[in-house]
GUVEX-561805 format. One record per residue (C-alpha): x, y, z; residue in three letters. Coordinates in nm, 3 decimals. Example, Ala and Ser with C-alpha at 12.3 -4.5 7.8 and 13.67 -1.06 7.14 Angstrom:
BEGIN
ATOM         X         Y         Z   code
ATOM     1.230    -0.450     0.780    ALA
ATOM     1.367    -0.106     0.714    SER
REM end
This chain:
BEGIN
ATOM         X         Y         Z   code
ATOM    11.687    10.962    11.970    UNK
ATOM    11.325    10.884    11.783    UNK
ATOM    11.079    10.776    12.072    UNK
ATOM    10.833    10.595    11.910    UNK
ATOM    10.543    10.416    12.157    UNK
ATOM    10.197    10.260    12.078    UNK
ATOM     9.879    10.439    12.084    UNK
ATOM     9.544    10.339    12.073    UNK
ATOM     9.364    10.377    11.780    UNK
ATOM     9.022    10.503    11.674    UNK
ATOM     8.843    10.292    11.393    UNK
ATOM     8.577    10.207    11.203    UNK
ATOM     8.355     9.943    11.355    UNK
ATOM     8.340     9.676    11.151    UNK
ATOM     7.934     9.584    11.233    UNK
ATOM     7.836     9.982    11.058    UNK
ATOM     8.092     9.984    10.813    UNK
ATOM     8.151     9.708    10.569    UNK
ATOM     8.405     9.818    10.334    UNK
ATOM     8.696    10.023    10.420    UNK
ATOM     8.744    10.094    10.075    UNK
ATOM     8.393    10.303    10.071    UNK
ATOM     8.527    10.545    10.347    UNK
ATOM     8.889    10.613    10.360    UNK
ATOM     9.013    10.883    10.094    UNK
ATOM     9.348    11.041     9.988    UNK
ATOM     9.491    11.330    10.209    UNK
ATOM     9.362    11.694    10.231    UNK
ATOM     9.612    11.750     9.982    UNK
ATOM     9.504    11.607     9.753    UNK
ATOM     9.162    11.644     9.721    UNK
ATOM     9.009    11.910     9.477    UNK
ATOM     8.650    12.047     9.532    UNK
ATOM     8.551    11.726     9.277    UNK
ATOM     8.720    11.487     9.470    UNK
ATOM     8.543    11.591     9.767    UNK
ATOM     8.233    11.643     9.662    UNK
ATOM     8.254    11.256     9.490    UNK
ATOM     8.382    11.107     9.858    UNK
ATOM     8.110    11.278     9.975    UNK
ATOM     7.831    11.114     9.778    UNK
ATOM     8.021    10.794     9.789    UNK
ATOM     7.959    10.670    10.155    UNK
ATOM     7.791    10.912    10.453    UNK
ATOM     8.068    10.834    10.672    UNK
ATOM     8.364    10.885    10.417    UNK
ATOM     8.637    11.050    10.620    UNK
ATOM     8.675    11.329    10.376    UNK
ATOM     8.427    11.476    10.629    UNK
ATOM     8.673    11.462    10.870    UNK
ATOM     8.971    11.567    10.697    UNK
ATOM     8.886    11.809    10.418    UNK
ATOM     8.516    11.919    10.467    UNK
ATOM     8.326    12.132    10.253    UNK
ATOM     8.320    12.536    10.315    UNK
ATOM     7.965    12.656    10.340    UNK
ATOM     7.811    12.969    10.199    UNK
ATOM     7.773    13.158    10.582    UNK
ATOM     8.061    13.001    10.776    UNK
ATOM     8.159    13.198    11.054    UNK
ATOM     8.398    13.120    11.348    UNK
ATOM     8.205    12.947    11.535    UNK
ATOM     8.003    12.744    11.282    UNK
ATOM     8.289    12.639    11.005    UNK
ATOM     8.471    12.344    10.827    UNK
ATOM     8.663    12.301    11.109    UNK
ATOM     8.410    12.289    11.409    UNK
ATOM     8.158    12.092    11.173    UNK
ATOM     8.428    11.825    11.156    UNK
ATOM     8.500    11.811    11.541    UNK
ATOM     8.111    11.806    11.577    UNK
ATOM     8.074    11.471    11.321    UNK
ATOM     8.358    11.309    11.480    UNK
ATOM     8.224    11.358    11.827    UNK
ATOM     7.902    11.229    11.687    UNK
ATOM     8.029    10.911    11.470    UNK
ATOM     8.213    10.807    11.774    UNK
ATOM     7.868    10.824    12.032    UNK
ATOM     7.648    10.629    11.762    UNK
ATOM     7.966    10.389    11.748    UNK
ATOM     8.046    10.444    11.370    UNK
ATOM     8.414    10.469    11.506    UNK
ATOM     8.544    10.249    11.797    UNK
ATOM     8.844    10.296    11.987    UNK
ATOM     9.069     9.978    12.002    UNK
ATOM     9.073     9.873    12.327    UNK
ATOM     9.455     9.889    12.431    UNK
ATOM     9.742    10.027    12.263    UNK
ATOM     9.941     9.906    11.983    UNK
ATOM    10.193     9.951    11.716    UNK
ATOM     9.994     9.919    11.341    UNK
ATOM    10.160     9.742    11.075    UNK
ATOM    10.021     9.855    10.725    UNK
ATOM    10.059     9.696    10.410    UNK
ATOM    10.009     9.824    10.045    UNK
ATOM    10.021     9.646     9.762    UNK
ATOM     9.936     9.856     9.389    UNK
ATOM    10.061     9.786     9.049    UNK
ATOM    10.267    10.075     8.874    UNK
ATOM    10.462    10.099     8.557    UNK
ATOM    10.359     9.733     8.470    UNK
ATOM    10.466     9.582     8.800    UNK
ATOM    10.348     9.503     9.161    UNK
ATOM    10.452     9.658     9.483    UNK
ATOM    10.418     9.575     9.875    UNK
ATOM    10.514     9.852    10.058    UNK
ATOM    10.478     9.821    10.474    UNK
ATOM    10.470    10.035    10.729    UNK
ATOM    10.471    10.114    11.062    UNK
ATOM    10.162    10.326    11.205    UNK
ATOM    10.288    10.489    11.502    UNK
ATOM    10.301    10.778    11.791    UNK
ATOM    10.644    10.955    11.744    UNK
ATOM    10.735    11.181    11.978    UNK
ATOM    10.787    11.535    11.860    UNK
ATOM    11.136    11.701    11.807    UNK
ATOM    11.212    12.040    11.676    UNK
ATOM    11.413    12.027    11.361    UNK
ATOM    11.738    12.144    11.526    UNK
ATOM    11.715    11.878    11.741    UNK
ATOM    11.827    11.643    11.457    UNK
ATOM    11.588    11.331    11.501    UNK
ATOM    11.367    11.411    11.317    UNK
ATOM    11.435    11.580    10.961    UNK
ATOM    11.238    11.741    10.713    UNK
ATOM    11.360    11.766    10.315    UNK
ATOM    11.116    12.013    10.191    UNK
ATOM    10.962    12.352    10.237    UNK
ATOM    10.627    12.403    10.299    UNK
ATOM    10.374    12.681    10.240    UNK
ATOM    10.227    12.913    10.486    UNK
ATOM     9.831    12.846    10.409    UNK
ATOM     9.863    12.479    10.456    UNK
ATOM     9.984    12.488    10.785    UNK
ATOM     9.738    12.733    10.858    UNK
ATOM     9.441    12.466    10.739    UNK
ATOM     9.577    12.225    10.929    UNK
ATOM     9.662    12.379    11.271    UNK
ATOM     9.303    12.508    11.288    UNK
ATOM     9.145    12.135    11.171    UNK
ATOM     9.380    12.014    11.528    UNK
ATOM     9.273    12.262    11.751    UNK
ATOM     8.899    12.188    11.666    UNK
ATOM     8.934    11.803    11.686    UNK
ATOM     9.213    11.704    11.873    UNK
ATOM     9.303    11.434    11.655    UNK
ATOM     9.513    11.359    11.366    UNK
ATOM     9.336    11.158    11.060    UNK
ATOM     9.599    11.147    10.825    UNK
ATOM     9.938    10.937    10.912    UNK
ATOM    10.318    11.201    10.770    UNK
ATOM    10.485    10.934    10.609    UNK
ATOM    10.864    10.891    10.750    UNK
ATOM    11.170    10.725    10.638    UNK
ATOM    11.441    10.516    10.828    UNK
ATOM    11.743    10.359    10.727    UNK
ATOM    11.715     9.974    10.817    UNK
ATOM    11.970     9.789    10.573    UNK
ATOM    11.943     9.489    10.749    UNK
ATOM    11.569     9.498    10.860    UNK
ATOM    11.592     9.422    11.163    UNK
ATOM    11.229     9.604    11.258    UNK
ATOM    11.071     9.370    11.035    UNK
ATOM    11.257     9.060    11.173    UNK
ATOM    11.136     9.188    11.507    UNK
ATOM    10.778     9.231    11.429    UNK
ATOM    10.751     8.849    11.253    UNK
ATOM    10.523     8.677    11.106    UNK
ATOM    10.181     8.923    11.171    UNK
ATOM     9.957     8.638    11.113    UNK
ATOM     9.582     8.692    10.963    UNK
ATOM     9.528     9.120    10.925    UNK
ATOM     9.282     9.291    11.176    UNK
ATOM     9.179     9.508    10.842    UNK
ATOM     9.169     9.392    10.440    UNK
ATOM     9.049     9.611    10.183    UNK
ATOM     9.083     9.749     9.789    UNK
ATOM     9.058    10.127     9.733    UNK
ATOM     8.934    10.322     9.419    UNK
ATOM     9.239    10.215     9.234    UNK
ATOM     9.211     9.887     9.385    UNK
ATOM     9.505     9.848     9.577    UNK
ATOM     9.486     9.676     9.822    UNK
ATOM     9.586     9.743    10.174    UNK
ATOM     9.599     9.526    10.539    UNK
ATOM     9.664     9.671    10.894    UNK
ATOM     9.779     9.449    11.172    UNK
ATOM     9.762     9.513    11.538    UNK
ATOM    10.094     9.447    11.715    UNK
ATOM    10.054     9.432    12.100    UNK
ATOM    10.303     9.194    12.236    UNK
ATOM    10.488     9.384    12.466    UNK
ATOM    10.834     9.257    12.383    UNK
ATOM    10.802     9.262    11.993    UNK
ATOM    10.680     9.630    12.074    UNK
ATOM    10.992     9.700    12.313    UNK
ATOM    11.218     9.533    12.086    UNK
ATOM    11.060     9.793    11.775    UNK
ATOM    11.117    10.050    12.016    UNK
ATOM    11.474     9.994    12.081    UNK
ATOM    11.564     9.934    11.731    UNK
ATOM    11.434    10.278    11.646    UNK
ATOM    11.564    10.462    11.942    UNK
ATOM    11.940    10.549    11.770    UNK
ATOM    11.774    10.636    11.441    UNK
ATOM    11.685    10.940    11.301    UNK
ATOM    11.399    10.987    11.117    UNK
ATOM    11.272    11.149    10.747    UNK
ATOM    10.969    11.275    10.685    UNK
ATOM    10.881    11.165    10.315    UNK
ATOM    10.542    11.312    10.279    UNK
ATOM    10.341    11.557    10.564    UNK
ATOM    10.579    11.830    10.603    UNK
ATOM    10.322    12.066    10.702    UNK
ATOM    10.105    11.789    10.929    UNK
ATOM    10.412    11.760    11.106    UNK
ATOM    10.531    12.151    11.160    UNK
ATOM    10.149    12.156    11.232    UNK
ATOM    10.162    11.913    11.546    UNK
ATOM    10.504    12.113    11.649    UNK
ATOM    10.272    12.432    11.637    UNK
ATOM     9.996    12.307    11.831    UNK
ATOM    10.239    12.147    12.084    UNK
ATOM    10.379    12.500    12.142    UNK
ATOM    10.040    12.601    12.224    UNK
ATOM     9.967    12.360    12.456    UNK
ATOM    10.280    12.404    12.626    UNK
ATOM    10.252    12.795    12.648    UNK
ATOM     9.879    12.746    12.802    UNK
ATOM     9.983    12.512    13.050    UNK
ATOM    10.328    12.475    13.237    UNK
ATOM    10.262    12.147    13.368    UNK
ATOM    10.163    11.960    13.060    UNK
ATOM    10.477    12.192    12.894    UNK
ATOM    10.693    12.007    13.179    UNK
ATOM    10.567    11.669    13.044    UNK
ATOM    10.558    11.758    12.649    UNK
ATOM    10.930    11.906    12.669    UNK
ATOM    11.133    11.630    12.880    UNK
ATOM    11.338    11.431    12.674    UNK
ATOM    11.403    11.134    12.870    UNK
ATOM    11.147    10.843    12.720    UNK
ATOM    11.086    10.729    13.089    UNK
ATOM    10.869    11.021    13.132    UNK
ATOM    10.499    11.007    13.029    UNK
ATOM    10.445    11.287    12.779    UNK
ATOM    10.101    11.447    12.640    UNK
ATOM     9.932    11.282    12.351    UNK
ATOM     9.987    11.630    12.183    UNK
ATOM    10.333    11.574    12.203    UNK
ATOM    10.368    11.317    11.953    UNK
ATOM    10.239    11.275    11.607    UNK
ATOM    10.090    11.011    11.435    UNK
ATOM    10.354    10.884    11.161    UNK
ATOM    10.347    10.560    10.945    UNK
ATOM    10.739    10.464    10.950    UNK
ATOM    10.869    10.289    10.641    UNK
ATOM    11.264    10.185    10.580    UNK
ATOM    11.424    10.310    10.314    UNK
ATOM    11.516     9.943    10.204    UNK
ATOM    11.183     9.854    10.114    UNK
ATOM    11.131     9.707     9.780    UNK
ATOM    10.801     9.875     9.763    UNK
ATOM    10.941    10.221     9.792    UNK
ATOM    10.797    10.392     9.474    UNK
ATOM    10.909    10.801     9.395    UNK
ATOM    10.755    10.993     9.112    UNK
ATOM    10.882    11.299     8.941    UNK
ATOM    10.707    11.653     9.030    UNK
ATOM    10.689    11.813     8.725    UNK
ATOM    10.669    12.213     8.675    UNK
ATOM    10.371    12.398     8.474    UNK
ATOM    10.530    12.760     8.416    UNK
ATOM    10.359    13.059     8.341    UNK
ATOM    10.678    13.313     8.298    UNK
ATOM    10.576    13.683     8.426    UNK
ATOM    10.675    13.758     8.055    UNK
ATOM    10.511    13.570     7.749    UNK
ATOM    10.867    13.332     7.629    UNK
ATOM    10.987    13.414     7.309    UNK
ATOM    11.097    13.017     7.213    UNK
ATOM    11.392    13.088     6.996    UNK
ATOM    11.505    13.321     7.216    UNK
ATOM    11.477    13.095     7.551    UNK
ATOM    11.632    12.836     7.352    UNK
ATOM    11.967    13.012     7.256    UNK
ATOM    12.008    13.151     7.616    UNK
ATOM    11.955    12.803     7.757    UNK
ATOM    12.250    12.743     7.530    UNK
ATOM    12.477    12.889     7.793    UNK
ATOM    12.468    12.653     8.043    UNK
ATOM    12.291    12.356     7.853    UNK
ATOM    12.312    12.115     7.569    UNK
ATOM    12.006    12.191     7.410    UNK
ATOM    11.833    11.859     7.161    UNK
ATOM    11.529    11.850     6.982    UNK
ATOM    11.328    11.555     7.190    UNK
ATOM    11.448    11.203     7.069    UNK
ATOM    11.242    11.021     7.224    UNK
ATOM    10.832    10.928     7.291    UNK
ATOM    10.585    11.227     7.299    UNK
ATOM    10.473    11.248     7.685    UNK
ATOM    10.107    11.357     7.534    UNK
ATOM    10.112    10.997     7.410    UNK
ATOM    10.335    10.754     7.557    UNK
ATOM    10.378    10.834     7.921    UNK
ATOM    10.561    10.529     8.038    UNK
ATOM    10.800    10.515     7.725    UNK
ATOM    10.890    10.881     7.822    UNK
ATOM    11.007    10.820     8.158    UNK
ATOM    11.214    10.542     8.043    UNK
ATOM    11.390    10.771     7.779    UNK
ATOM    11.442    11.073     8.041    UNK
ATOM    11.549    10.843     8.270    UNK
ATOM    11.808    10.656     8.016    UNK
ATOM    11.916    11.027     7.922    UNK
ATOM    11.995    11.089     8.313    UNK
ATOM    12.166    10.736     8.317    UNK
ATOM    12.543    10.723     8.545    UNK
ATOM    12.817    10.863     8.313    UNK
ATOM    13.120    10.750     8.546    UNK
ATOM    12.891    10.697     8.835    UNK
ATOM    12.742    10.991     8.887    UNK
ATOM    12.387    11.090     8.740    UNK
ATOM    12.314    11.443     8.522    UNK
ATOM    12.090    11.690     8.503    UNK
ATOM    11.796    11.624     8.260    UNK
ATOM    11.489    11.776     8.182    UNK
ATOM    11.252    11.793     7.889    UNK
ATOM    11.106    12.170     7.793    UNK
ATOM    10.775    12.115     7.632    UNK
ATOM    10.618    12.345     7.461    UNK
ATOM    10.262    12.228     7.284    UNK
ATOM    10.211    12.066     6.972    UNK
ATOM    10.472    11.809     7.044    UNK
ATOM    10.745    12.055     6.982    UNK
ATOM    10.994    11.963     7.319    UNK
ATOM    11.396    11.969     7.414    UNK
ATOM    11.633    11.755     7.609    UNK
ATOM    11.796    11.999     7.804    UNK
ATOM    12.113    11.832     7.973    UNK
ATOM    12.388    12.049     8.199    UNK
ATOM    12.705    12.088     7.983    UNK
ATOM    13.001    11.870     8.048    UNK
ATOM    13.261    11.968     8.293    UNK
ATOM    13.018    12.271     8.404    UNK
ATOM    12.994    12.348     8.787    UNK
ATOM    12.652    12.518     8.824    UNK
ATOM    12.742    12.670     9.212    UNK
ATOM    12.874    13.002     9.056    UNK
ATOM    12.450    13.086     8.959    UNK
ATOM    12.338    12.871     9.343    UNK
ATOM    12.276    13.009     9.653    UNK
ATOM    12.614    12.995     9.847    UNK
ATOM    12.656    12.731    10.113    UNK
ATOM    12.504    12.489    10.029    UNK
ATOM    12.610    12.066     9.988    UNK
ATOM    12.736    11.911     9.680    UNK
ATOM    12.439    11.723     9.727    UNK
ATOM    12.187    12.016     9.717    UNK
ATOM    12.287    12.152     9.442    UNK
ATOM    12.319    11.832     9.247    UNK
ATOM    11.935    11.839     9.309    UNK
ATOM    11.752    11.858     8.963    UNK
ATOM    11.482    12.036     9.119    UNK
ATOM    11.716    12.270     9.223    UNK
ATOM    11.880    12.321     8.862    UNK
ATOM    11.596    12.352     8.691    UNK
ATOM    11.453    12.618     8.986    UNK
ATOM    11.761    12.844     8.994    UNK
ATOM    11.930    12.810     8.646    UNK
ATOM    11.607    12.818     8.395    UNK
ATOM    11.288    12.887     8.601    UNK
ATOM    11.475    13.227     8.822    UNK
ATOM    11.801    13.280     8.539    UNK
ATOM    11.575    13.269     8.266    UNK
ATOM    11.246    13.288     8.299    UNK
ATOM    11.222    13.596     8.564    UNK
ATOM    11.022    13.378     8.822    UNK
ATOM    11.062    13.494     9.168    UNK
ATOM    11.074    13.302     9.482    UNK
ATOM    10.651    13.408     9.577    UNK
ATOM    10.590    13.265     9.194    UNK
ATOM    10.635    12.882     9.313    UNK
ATOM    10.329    12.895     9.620    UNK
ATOM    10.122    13.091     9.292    UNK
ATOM     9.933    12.840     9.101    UNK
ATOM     9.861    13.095     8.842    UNK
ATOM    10.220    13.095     8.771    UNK
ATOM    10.401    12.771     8.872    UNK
ATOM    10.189    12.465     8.899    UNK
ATOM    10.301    12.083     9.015    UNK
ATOM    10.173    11.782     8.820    UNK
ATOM    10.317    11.434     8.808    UNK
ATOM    10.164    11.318     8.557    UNK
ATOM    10.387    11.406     8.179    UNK
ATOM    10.079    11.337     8.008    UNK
ATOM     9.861    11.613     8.273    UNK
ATOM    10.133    11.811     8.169    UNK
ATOM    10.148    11.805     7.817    UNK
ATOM     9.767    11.844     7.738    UNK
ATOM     9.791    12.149     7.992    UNK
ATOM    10.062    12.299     7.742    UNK
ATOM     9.857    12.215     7.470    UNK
ATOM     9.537    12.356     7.522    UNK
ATOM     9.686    12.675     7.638    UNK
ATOM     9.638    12.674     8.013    UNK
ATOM    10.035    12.704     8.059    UNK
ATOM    10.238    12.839     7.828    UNK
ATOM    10.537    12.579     7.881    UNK
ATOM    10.616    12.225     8.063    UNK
ATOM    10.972    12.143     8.208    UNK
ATOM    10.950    11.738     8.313    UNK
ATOM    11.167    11.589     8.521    UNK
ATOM    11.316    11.251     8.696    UNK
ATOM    11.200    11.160     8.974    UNK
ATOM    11.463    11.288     9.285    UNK
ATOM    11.643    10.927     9.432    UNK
ATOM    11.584    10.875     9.790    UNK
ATOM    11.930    10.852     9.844    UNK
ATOM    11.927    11.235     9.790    UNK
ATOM    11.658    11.318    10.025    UNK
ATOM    11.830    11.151    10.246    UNK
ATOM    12.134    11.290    10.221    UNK
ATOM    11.982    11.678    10.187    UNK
ATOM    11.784    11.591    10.524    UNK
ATOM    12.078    11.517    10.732    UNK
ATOM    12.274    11.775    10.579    UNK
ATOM    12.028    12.008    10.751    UNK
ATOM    11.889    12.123    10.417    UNK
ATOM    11.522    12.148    10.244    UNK
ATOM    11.464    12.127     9.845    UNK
ATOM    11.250    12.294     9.699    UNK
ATOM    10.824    12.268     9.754    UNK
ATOM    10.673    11.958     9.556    UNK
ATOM    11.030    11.796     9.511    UNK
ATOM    10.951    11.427     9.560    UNK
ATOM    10.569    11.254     9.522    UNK
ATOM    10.551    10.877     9.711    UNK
ATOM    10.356    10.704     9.506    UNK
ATOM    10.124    10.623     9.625    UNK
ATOM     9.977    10.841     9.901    UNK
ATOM     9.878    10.695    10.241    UNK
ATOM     9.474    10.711    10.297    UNK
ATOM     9.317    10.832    10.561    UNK
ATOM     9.074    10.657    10.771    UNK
ATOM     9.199    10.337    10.841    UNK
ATOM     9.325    10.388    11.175    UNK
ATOM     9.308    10.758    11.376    UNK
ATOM     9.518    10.956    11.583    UNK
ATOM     9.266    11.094    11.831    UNK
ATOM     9.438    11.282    12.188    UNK
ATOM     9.165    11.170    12.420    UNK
ATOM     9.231    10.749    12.387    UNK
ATOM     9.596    10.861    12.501    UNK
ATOM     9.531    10.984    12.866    UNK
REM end
């Protein structure tokens, strides 16, 4: 069952800071060294301090990124930059952005979900996730004790019934516009029977993580920890019935959204390949003839027309008797690019790792990983965590100027992967492949914070 229970947040006081917008930023992920160094000089209390600080020349372990952010959040929250809330409650968050010509509202819930090991079967991830992330991560908890940044998690609510149950939210606790200027809103939701009635709602679900695969395997980490250190709290952290009072470390700090919503936006992941062997075209070409229908481009060059390309891959990927197809577009510079569809009435499990479901290896991320990027290309599994030799972009245009001033030799673009297929990889117990889905767009932190202490 997914336990899900208020917590009580840590914010920005309103009376210091003005403007959200001037202090929350995107995930660590996110955030190059010119990102950071730009949140830094935009506000002195931007939360990229918190989340993603800068590595100084003479870190050691006890004076590094890590304890320097545990040292300004114990410090913004005795001058009162950030204020706890003062009782517990369930966040509803709001985004509204504009994309592709149109206007979203996505909402959310901003929760404490109580942890569950993958096996258990509540709570399932559809990715995989790389080993020095997790690594960033686990150290940035055990220095603060609090989580900044919200995993984004799916649940299937057809009939919205959460959002019948929450109501009408009434004027927002928090409104502001970001860089991009979206604009977002947080409610606090403390009535105790809308908050019991969420609660039961949620408690036969199971949940999806979307995006924060490794914040998540990071909290399971640290909660083994804890638990190894300390039988009694490991008594608490481990019981299963939700009667029993359980360590803040034992949940983490999700924002819930239902796979219903109308604001639910996915964009493609598209691959930048550097093969360990400079392609020969022609050749590449005629070999992809043995498993592909291979077509000069027909449609909008994504170096100049970014929106009319996704239209045209996506048209090219259209239901043909109800079922979608493999497409992707091979670019190589210049403007020279192919439509590269799977060949009619081909089954593609003969070159798949065995065992796997139909839906798996339906999974164009999949295709293009083991049929053209492994069959053809010579890329081993290690090349896809190397940025020197596989690197993610969702952006065709990114993509296509990185092809054509030589930093990559060759593009392969893609659609983006349907929820309905992470979905149904997830509860088939299955992950695709690293950077296969990008929710656009990304949850900021610094609105609201996950910190261990408010909880006990």
């Amino acid at each position: 069952m997914a336990l899900i229970v208020p917590f009580r947040g840590l914010r920005y006081n309103p009376e210091v800071v003005r403007d959200l917008g001037e202090v929350v930023a995107p995930p660590y992920d996110v955030i190059d060294a010119t990102a950071r160094e730009e949140y830094y000089r935009r506000h002195p209390y931007n939360v990229v301090r918190l989340e993603c600080g800068r590595e100084e020349p003479g870190d050691t372990e006890a004076d590094n990124r890590y304890t320097r952010a545990a040292a300004t959040l114990a410090d913004w929250r005795r001058r009162g930059i950030l204020v706890p809330d003062p009782a517990p409650a369930l966040y509803l968050y709001e985004q509204e952005f504009a994309y592709g010509g149109r206007t979203f509202r996505r909402r959310g819930l901003a929760c404490a979900v109580r942890l569950a090991d993958y096996e258990e079967g509540t709570i399932l991830p559809h990715e995989e996730t790389m080993s020095r992330h997790r690594e960033d991560r686990l150290a940035l908890l055990r220095a603060c004790r609090a989580s900044f940044s919200p995993i984004l998690g799916l649940y299937l609510d057809p009939e919205h019934r959460v959002a019948e149950a929450l109501g009408d939210p009434g004027e927002p606790a928090v409104s502001f516009r970001d860089e991009r200027n979206h604009r977002h809103r947080l409610w606090r939701v403390t009535d105790v029977r809308a908050c019991a009635r969420v609660r039961e709602l949620f408690a036969p679900l199971r949940l999806y993580i979307a995006d924060g695969h490794h914040r998540y395997e990071t909290a399971l980490a640290y909660r083994n920890e804890r638990m190894a250190g300390n039988p009694g709290e490991a008594a608490a952290a481990g019981h299963p019935a939700p009667t029993t009072p359980a360590p803040a470390f034992a949940y983490a700090f999700m924002v819930l959204i239902n796979v219903y919503d109308n604001g639910l936006v996915i964009l493609p992941t598209h691959r930048l390949v550097r093969p360990p062997v400079a392609p020969d075209l022609g050749r590449l070409l005629r070999e992809l003839g043995h498993l592909f229908q291979v077509a000069p481009w027909p449609g909008p060059s994504p170096r100049r027309d970014a929106a009319g390309f996704a239209r045209t891959l996506a048209a090219r990927s259209g239901p043909e008797g109800g079922t979608r197809r493999f497409a992707t577009v091979l670019y190589a510079g210049g403007d020279r690019a192919w439509l590269l569809t799977l060949k009619d009435g081909l089954d593609p499990a003969p070159w798949l790792p065995g065992g796997r479901s139909p839906a798996w290896c339906s999974l164009d991320v999949v295709l293009l990983r083991y049929l053209i990027l492994e069959r053809y290309l010579g890329l081993e599994p290690a090349a896809f965590q190397d940025e020197d030799r596989v690197a993610y972009t969702h952006d065709p245009e990114a993509a296509a100027a990185a092809v054509d001033r030589g930093t990559y030799p060759l593009a392969f673009l893609l659609n983006p992967t349907p929820v309905a297929d992470l979905v149904a990889v997830a509860t088939a117990g299955e992950k695709m492949p690293q950077k296969s889905t990008h929710f656009y767009p990304k949850l900021p932190t610094g609105p609201v914070i996950y910190a261990h202490d408010l909880q006990e």
